[in-house]
PyMOL Python script that loads the backbone (N, CA, C, O; Angstrom):
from pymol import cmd

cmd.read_pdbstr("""\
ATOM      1  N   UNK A   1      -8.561 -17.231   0.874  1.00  0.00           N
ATOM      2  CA  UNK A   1      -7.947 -16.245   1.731  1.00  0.00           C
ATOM      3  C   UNK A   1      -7.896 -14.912   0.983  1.00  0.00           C
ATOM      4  O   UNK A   1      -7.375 -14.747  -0.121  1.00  0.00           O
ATOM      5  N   UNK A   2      -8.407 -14.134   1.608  1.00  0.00           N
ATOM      6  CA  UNK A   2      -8.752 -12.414   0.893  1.00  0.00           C
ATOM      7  C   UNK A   2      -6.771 -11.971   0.715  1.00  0.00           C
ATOM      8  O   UNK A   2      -5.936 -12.262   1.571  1.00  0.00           O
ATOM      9  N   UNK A   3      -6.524 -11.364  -0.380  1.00  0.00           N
ATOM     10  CA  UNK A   3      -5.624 -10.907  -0.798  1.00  0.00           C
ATOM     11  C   UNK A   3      -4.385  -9.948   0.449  1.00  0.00           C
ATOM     12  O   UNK A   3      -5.218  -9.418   1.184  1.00  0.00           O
ATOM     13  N   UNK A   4      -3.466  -9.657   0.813  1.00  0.00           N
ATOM     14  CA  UNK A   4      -2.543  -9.159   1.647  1.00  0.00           C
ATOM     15  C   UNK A   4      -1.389  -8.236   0.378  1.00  0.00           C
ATOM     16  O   UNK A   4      -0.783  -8.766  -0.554  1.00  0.00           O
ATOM     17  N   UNK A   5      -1.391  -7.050   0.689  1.00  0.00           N
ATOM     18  CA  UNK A   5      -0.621  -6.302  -0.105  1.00  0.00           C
ATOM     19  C   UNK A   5       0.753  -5.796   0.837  1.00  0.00           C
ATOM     20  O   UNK A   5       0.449  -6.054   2.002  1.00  0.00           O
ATOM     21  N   UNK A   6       1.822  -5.320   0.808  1.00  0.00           N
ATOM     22  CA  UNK A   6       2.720  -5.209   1.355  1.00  0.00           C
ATOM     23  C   UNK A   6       3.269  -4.314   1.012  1.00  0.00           C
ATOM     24  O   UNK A   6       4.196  -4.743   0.324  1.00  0.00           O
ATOM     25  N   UNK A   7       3.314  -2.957   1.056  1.00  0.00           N
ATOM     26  CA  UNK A   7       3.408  -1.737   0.552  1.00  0.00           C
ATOM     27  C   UNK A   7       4.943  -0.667   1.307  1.00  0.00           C
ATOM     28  O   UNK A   7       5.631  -1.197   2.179  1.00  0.00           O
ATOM     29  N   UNK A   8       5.113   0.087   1.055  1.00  0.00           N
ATOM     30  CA  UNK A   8       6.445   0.680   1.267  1.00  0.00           C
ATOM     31  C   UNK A   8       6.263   2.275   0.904  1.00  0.00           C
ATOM     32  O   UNK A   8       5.651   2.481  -0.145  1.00  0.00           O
ATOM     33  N   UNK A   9       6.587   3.105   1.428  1.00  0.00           N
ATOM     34  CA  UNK A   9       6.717   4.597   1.329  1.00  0.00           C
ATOM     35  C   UNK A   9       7.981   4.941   1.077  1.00  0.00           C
ATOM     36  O   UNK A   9       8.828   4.902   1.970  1.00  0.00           O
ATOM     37  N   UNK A  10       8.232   5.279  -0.035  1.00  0.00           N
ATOM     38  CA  UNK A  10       9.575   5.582  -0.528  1.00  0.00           C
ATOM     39  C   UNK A  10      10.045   7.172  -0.494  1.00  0.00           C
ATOM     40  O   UNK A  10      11.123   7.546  -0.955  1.00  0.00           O
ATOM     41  N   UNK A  11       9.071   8.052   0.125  1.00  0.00           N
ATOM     42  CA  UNK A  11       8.830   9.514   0.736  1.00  0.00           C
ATOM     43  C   UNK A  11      10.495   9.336   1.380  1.00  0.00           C
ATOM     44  O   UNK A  11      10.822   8.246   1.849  1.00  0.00           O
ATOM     45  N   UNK A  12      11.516  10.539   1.350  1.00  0.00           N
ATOM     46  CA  UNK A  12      12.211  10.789   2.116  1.00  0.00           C
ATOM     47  C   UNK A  12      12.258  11.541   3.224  1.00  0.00           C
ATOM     48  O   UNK A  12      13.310  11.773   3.818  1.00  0.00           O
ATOM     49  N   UNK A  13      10.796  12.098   3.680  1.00  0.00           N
ATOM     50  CA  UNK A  13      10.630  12.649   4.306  1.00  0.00           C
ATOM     51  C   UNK A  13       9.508  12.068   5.278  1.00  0.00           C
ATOM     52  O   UNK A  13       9.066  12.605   6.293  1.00  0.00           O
ATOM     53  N   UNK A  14       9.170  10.892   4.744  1.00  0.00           N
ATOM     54  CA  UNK A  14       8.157  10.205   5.785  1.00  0.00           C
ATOM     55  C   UNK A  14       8.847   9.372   6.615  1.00  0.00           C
ATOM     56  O   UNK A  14      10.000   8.971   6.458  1.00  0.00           O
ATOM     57  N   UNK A  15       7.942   9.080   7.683  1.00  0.00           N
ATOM     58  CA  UNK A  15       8.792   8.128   8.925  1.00  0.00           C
ATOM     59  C   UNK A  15       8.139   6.695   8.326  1.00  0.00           C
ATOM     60  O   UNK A  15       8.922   5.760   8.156  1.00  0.00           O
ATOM     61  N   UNK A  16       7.075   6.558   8.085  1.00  0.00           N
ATOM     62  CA  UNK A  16       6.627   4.829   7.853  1.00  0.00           C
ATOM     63  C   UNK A  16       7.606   4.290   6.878  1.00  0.00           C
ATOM     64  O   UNK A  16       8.157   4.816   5.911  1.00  0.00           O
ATOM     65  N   UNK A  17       7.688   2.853   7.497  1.00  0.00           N
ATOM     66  CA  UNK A  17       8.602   2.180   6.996  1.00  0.00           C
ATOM     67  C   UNK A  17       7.814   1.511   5.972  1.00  0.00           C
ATOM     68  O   UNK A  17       7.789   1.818   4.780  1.00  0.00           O
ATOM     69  N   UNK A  18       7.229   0.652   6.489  1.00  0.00           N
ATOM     70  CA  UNK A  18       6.236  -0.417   5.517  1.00  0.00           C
ATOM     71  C   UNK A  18       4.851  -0.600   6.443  1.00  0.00           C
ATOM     72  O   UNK A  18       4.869  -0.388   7.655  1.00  0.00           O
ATOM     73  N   UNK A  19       3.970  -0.909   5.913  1.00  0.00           N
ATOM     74  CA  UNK A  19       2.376  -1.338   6.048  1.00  0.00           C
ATOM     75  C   UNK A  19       1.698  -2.436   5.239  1.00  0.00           C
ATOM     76  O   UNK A  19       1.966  -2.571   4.046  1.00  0.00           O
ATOM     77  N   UNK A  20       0.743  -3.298   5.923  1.00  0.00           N
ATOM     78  CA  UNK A  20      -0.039  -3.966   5.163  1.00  0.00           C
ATOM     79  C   UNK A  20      -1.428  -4.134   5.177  1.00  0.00           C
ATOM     80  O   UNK A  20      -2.045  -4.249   6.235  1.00  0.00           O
ATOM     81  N   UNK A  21      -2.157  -4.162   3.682  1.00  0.00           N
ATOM     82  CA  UNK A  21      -3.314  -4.262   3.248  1.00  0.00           C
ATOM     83  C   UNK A  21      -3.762  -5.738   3.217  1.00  0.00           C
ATOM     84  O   UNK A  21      -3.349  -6.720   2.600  1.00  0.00           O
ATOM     85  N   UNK A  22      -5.056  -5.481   4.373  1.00  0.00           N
ATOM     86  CA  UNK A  22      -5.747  -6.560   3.759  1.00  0.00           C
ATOM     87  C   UNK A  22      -6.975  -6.414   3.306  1.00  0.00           C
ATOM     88  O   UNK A  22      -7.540  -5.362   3.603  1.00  0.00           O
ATOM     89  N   UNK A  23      -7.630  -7.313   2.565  1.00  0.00           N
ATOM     90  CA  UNK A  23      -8.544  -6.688   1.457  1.00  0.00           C
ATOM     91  C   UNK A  23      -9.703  -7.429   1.981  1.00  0.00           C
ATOM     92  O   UNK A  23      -9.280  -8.167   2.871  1.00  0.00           O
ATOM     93  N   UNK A  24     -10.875  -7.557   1.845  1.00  0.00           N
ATOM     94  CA  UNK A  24     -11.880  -8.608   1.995  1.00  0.00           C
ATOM     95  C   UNK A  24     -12.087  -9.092   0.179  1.00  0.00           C
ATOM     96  O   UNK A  24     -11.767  -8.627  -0.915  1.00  0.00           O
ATOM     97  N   UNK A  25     -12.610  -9.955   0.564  1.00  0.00           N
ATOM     98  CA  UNK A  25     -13.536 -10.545  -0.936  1.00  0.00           C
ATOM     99  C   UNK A  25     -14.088  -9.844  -1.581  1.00  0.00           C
ATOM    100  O   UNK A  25     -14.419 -10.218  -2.706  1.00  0.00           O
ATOM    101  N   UNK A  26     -14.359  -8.745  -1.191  1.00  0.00           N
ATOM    102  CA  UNK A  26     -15.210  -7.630  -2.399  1.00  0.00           C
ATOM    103  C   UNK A  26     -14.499  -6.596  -2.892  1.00  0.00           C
ATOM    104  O   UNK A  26     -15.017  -5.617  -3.428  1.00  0.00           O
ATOM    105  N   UNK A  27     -12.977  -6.811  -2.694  1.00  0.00           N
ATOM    106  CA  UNK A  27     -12.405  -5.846  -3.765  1.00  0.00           C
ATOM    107  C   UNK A  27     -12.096  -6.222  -4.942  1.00  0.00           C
ATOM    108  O   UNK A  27     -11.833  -7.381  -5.260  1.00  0.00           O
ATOM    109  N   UNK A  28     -12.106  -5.406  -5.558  1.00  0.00           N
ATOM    110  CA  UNK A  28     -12.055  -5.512  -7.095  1.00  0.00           C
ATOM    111  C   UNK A  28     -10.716  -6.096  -7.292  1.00  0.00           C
ATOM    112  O   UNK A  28      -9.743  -5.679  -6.662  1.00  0.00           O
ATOM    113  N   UNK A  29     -10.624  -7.346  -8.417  1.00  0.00           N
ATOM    114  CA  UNK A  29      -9.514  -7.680  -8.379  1.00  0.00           C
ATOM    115  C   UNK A  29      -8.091  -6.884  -9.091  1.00  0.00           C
ATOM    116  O   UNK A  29      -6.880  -7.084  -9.003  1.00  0.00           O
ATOM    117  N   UNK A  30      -8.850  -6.007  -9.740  1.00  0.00           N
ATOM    118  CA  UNK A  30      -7.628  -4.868 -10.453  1.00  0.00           C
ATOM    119  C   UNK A  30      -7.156  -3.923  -8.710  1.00  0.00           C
ATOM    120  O   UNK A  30      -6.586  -2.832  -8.704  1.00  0.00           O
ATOM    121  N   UNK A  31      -7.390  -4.353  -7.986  1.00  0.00           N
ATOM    122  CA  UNK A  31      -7.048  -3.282  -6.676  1.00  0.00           C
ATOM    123  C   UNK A  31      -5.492  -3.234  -6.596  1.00  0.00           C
ATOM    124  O   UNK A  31      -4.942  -4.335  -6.579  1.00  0.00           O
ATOM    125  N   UNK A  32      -4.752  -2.204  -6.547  1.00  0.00           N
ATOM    126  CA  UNK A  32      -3.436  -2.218  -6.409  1.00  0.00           C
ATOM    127  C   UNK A  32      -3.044  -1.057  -5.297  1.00  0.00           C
ATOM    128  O   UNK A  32      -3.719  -0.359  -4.540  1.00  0.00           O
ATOM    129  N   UNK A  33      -1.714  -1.181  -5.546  1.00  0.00           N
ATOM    130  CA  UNK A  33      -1.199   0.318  -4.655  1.00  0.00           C
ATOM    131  C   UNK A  33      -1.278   1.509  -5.097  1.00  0.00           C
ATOM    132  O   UNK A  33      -1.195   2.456  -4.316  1.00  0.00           O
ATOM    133  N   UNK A  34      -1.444   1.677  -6.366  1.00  0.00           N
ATOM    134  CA  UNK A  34      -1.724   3.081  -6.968  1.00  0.00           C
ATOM    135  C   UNK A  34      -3.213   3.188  -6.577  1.00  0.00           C
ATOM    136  O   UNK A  34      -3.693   4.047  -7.317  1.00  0.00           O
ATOM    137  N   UNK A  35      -4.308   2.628  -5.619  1.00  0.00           N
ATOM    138  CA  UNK A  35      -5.376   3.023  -5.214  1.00  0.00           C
ATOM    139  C   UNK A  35      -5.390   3.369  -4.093  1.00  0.00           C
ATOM    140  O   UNK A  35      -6.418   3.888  -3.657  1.00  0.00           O
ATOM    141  N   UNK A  36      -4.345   3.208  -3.325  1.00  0.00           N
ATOM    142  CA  UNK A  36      -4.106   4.003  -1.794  1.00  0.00           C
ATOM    143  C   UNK A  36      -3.317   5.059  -1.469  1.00  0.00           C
ATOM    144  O   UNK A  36      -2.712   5.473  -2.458  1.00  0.00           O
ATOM    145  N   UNK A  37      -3.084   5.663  -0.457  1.00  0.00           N
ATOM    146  CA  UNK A  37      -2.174   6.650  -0.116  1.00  0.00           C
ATOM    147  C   UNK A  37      -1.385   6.706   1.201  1.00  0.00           C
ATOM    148  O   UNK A  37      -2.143   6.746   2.170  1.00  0.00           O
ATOM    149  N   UNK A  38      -0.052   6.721   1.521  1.00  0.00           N
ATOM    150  CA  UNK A  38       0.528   6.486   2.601  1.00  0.00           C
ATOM    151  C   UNK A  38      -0.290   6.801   4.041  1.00  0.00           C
ATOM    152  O   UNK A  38      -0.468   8.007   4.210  1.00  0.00           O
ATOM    153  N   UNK A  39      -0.672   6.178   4.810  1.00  0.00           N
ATOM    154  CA  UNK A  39      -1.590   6.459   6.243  1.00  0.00           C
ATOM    155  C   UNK A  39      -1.032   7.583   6.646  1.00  0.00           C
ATOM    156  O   UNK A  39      -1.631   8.565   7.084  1.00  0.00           O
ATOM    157  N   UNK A  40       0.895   7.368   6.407  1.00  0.00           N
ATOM    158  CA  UNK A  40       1.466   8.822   7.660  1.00  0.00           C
ATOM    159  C   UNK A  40       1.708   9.852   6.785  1.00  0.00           C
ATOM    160  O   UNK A  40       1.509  10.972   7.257  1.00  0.00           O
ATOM    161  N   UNK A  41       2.257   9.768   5.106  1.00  0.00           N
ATOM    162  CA  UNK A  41       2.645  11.179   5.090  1.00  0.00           C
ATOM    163  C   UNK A  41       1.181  11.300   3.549  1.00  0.00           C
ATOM    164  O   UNK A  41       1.411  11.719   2.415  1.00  0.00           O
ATOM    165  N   UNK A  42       0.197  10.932   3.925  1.00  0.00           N
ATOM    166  CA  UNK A  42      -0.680  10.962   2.370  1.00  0.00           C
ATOM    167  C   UNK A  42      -0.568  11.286   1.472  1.00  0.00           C
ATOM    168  O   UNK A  42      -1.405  12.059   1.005  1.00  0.00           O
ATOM    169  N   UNK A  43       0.725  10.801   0.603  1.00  0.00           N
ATOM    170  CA  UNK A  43       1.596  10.604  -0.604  1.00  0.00           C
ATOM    171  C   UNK A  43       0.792   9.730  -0.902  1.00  0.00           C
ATOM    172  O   UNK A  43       0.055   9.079  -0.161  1.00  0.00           O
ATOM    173  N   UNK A  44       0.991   9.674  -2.688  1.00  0.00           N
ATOM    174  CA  UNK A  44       0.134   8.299  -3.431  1.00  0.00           C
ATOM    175  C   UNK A  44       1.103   7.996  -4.259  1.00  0.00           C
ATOM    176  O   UNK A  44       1.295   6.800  -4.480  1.00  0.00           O
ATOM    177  N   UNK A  45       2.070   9.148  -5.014  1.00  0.00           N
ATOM    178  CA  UNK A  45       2.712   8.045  -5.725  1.00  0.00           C
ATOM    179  C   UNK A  45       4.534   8.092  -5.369  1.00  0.00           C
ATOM    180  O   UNK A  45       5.482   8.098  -6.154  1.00  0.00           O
ATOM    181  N   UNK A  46       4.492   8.123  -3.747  1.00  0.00           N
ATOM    182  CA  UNK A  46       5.654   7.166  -3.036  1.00  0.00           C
ATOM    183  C   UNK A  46       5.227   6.220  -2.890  1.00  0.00           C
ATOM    184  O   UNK A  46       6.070   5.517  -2.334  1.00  0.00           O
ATOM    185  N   UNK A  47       4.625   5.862  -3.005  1.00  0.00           N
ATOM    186  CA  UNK A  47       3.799   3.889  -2.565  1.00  0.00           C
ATOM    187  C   UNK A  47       4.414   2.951  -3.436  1.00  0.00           C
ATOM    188  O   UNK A  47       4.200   3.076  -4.642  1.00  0.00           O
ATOM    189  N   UNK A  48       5.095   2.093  -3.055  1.00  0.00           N
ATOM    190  CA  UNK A  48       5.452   0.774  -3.872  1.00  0.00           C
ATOM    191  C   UNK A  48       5.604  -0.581  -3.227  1.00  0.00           C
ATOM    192  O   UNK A  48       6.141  -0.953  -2.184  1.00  0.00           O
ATOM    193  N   UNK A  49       4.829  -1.312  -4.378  1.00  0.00           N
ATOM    194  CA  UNK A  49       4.600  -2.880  -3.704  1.00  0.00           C
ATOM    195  C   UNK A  49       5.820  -3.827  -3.365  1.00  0.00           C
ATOM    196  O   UNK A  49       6.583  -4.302  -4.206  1.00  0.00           O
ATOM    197  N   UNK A  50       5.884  -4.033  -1.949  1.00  0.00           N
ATOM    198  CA  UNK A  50       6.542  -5.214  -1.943  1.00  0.00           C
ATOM    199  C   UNK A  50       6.804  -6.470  -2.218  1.00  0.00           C
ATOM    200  O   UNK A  50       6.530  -7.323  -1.373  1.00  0.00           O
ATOM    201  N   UNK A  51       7.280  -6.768  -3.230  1.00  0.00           N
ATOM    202  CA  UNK A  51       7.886  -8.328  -3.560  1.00  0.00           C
ATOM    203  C   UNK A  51       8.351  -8.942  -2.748  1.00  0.00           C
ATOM    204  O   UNK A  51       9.343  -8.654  -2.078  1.00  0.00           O
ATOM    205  N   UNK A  52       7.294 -10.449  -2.659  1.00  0.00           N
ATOM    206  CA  UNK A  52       8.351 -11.097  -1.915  1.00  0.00           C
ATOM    207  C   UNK A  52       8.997 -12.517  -2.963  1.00  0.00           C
ATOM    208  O   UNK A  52       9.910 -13.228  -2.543  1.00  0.00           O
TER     209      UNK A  52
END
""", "prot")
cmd.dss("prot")
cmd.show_as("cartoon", "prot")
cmd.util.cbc("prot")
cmd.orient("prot")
């Protein structure tokens, strides 16, 4: 099963709450959240991974 990331915008000024990544098989396995950027306010380093 290709990887699921669970990400969070910690922006106080953005509306997204949370979002999730899914990856196919050909991402690199070092892929994290410091390689994306919020969809709504395109911040990169408000992004933080959700633990579950």
């Amino acid at each position: 099963m290709p990887a699921t990331l669970e990400v969070k915008c910690t922006n106080e000024d953005c509306e997204l709450d949370m979002f999730e990544l899914h990856y196919t098989y050909d991402m690199p396995e070092e892929t994290g959240v410091s390689d994306f950027q919020c969809p709504y306010c395109a911040q990169t380093d408000s992004l933080d991974e959700i633990e579950l």
